[in-house]
C-alpha positions in Angstrom: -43.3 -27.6 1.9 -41.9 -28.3 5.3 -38.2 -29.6 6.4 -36.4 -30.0 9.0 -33.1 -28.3 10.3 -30.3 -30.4 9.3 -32.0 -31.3 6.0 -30.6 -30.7 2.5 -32.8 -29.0 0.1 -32.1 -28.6 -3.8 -33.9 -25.7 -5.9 -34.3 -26.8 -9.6 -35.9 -26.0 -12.6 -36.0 -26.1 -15.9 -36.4 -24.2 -19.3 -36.3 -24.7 -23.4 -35.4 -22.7 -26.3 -34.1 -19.5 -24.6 -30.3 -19.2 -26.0 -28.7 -16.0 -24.7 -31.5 -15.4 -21.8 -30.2 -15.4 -18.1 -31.6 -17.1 -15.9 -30.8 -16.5 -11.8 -32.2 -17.8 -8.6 -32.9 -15.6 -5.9 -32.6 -16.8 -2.1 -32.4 -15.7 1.5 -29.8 -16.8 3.7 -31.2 -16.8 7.0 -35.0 -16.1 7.4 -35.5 -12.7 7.7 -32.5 -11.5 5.9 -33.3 -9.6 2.3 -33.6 -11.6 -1.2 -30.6 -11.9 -2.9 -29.2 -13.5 -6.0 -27.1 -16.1 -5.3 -26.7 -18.2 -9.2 -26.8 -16.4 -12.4 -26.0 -18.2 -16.0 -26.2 -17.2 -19.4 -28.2 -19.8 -21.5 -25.4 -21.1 -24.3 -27.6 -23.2 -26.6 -31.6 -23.8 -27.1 -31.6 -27.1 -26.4 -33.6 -28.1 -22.8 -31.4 -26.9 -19.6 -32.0 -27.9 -15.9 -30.3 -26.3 -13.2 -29.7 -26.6 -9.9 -29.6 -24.8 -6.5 -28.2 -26.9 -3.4 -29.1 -25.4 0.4 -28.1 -26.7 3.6 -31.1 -26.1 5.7 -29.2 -24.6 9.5 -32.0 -22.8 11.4 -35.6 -23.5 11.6 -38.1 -20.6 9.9 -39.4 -19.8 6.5 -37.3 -19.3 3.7 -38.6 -17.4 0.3 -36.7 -17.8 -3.3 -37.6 -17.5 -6.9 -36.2 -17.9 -10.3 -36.4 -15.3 -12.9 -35.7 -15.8 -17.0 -34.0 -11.8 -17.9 -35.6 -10.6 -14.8 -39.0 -11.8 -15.0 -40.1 -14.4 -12.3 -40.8 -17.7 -13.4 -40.8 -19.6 -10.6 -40.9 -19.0 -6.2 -40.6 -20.9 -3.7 -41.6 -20.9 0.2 -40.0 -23.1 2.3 -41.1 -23.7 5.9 -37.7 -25.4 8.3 -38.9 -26.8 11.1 -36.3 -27.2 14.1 -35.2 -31.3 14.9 -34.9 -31.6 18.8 -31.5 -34.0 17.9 -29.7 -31.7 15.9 -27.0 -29.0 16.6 -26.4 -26.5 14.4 -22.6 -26.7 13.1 -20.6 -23.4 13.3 
């Protein structure tokens, strides 16, 4: 998928039936920069869940993240930011 700098981008996903699991979301920063986990929740009931993950897109590049479900991956992510001529990065 392709965006543009500026751009707000929201992770989601979701997941049924897995009371007690944790579920995180792993994301770079900057492109580049290492993988880190940035949101991390403990699954309270086994009903469906949907979470979120909202990113200000700031500098063009490609970004990488990935959900795991008690460490194993379920879902990734490869976002492509493209820079916008008429936009200024805010600092």
């Amino acid at each position: 998928m392709s965006f543009y700098v500026g751009e707000t981008l929201i992770y989601a996903v979701s997941q049924e039936g897995y009371k007690g699991k944790s579920l995180s979301f792993f994301a770079q920063e900057h492109p580049n920069s290492p993988i880190r986990e940035s949101l991390r929740w403990i699954i309270q009931r086994d009903a469906s869940i949907s979470k979120t993950a909202l990113i200000t897109l700031e500098e063009p590049g490609i970004f990488h993240a990935y959900w795991t479900l008690d460490g194993a991956k379920i879902g990734e992510h490869l976002i492509e930011v493209k820079p916008r001529p008429d936009y200024t990065v805010k600092r």
